[in-house]
Structure formats: structure tokens, C-alpha cells
MDAnalysis code that builds the backbone (N, CA, C; Angstrom):
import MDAnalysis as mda
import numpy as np

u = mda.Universe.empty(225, n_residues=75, atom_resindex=np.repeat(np.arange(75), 3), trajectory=True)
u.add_TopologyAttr("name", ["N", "CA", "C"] * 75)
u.add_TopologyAttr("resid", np.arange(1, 76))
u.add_TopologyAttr("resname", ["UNK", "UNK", "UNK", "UNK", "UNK", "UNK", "UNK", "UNK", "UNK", "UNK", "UNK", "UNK", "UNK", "UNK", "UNK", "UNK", "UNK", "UNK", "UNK", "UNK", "UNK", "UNK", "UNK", "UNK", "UNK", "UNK", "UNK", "UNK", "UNK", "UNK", "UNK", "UNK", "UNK", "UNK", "UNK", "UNK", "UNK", "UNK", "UNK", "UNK", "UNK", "UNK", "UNK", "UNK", "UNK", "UNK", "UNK", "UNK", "UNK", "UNK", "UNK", "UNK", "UNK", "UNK", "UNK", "UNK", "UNK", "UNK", "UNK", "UNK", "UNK", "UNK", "UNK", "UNK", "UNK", "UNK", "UNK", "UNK", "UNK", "UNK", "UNK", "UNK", "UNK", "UNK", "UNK"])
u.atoms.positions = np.array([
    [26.327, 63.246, -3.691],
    [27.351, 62.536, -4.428],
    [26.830, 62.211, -5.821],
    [27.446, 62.619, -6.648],
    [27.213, 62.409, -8.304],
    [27.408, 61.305, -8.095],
    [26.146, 59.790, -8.999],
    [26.115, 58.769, -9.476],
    [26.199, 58.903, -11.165],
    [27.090, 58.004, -11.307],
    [27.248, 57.554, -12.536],
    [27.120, 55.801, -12.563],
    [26.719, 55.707, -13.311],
    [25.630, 54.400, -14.083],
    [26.801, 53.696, -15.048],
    [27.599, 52.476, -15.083],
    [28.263, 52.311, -16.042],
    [28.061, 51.317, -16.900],
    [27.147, 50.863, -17.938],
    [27.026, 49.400, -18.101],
    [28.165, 48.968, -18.812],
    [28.354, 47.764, -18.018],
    [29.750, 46.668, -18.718],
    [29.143, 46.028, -19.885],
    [29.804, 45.892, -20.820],
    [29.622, 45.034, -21.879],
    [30.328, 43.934, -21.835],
    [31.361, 43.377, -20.811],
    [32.602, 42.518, -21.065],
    [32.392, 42.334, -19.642],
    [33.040, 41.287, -19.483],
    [33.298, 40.303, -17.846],
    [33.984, 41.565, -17.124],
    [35.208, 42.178, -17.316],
    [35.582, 43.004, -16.712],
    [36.094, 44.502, -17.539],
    [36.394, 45.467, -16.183],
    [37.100, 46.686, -17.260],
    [38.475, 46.899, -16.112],
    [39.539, 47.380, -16.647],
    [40.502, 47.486, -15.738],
    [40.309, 49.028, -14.904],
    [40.624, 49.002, -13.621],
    [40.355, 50.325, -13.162],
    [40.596, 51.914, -13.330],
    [41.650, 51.668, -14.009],
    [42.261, 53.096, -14.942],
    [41.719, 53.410, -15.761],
    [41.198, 52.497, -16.962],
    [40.440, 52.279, -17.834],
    [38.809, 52.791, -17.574],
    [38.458, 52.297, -16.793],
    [37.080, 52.503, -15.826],
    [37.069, 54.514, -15.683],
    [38.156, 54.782, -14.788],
    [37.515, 56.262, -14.785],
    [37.890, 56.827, -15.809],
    [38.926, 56.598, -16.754],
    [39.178, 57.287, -18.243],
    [37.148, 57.505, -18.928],
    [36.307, 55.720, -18.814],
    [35.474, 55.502, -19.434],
    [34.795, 56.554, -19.066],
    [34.333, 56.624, -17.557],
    [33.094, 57.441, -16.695],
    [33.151, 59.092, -17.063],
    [34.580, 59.405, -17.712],
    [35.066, 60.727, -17.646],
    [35.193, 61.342, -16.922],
    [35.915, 60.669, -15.334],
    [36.852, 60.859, -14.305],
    [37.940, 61.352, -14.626],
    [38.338, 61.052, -15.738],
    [39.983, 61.328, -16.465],
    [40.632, 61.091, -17.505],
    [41.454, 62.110, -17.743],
    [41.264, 62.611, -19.473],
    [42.028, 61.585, -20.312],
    [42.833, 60.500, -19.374],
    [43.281, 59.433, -20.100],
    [43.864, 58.340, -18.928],
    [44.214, 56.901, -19.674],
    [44.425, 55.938, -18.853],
    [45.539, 56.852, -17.981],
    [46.547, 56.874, -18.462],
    [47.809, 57.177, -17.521],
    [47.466, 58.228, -16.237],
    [46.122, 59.219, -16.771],
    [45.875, 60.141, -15.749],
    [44.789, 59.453, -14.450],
    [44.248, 58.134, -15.199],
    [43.521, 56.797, -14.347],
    [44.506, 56.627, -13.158],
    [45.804, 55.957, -13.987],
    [46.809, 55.220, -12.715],
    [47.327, 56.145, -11.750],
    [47.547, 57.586, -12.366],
    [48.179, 58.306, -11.427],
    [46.850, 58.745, -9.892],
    [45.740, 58.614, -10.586],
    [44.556, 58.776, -9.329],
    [44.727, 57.659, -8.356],
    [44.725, 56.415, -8.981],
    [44.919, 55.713, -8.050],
    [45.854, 55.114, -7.450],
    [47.292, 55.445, -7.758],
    [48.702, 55.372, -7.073],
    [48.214, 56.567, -5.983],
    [47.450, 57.468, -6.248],
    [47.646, 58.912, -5.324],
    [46.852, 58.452, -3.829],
    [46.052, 56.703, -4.159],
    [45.155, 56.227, -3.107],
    [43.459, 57.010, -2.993],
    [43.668, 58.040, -4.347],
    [42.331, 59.009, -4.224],
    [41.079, 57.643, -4.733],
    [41.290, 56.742, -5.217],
    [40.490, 56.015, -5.116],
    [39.301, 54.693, -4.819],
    [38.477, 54.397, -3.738],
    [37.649, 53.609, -3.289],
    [37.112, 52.511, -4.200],
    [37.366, 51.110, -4.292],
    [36.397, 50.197, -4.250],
    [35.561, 49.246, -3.866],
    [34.488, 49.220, -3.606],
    [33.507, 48.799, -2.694],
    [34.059, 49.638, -1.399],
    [34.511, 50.531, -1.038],
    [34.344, 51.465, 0.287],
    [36.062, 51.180, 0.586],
    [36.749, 50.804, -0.039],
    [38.255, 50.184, 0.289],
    [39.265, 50.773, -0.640],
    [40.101, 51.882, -0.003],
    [41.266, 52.308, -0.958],
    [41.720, 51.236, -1.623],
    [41.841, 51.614, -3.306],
    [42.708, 50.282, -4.256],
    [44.286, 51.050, -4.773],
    [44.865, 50.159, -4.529],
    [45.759, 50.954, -5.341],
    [46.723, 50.224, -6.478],
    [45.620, 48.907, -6.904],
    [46.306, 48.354, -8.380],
    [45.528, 49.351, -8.987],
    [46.475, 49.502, -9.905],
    [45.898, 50.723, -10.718],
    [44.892, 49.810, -12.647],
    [45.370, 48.430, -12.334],
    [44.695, 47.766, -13.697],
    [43.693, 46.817, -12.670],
    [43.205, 46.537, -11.701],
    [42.516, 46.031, -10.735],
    [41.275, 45.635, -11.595],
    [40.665, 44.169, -11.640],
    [39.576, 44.053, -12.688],
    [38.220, 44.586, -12.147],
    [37.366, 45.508, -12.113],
    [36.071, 45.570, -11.908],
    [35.214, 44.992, -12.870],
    [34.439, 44.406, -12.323],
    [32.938, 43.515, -12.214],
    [31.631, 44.421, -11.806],
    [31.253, 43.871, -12.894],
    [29.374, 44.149, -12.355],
    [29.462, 44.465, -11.096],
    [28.358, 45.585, -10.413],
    [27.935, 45.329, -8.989],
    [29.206, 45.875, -8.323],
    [29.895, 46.297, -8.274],
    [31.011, 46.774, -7.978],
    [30.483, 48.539, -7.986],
    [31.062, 48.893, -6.500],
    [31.009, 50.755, -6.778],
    [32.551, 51.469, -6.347],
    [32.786, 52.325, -7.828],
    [34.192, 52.755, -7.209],
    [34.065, 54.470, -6.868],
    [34.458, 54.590, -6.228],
    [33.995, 56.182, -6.153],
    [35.718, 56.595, -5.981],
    [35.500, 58.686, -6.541],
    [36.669, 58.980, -6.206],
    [36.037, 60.164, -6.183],
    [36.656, 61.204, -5.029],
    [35.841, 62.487, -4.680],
    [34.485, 62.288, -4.264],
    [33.666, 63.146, -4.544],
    [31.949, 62.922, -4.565],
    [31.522, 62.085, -5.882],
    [32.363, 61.527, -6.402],
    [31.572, 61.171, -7.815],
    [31.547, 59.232, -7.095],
    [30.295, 58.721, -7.517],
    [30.218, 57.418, -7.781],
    [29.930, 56.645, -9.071],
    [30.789, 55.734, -9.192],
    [30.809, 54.787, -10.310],
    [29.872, 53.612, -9.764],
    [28.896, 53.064, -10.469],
    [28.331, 52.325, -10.351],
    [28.078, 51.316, -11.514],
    [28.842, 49.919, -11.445],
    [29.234, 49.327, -12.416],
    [28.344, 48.650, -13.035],
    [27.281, 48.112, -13.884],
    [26.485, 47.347, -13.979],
    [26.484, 46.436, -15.296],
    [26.631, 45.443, -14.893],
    [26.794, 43.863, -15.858],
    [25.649, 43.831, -16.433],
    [26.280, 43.605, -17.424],
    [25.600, 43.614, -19.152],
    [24.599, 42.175, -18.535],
    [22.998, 42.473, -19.144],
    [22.304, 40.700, -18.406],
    [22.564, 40.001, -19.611],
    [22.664, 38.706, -19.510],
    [23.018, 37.779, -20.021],
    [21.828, 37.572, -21.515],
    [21.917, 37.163, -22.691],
    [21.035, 37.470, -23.427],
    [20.118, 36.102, -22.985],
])
């Protein structure tokens, strides 16, 4: 399973937004339609808000690919 590494800079990213970032998908709207389709897992749990906030520490996977979210440390 492809890991991908994502560091957050911000408290959260919305989930459409998120695989647009990882380059899961070639734009937000093609984000929501993945996850209306249920093709996508967070923390091991189909989501299907498609603006759903991810957090640090959070893994979303879709296919073999994993997102692995990681919070910016505090300065």
C-alpha cells in the first residue's frame, strides 16, 4: 500500500480538499465525487461527508494508497 505523508499546517483540511492535496484527484469536485462513491476510508471507516474535517493523526486511505495526516508541532 502506497503511504503518503501529509503535513498539516492548519487545525484542519476538509476531505475533498485532502485528496485533491495528496494528488488522489485532479480537483476538489473530483474529491467529493470519490467520496459520495463511499471509495473512501477514515481511520478504517467508510466517510461519506465529502468536506469532513481531518486532523493530525488521522489515516484516510482510498484504493491501495494511504494518507497519513500529520500535525504541524506546535512552535
Amino acid at each position: 500500500m502506497p503511504r503518503i505523508d501529509f503535513p498539516l499546517d492548519r487545525s484542519h483540511v476538509a476531505l475533498n480538499d485532502l485528496l485533491r492535496l495528496a494528488g488522489l484527484a485532479d480537483s476538489g469536485g473530483a474529491g467529493k465525487a470519490l467520496v459520495a462513491a463511499g471509495a473512501v476510508r477514515v481511520d478504517g471507516k467508510v466517510e461519506l461527508r465529502k468536506t469532513c474535517k481531518i486532523r493530525g493523526g488521522q489515516v484516510v486511505t482510498l484504493g491501495d494508497a494511504a494518507i497519513h495526516v500529520q500535525a504541524d508541532p506546535a512552535p
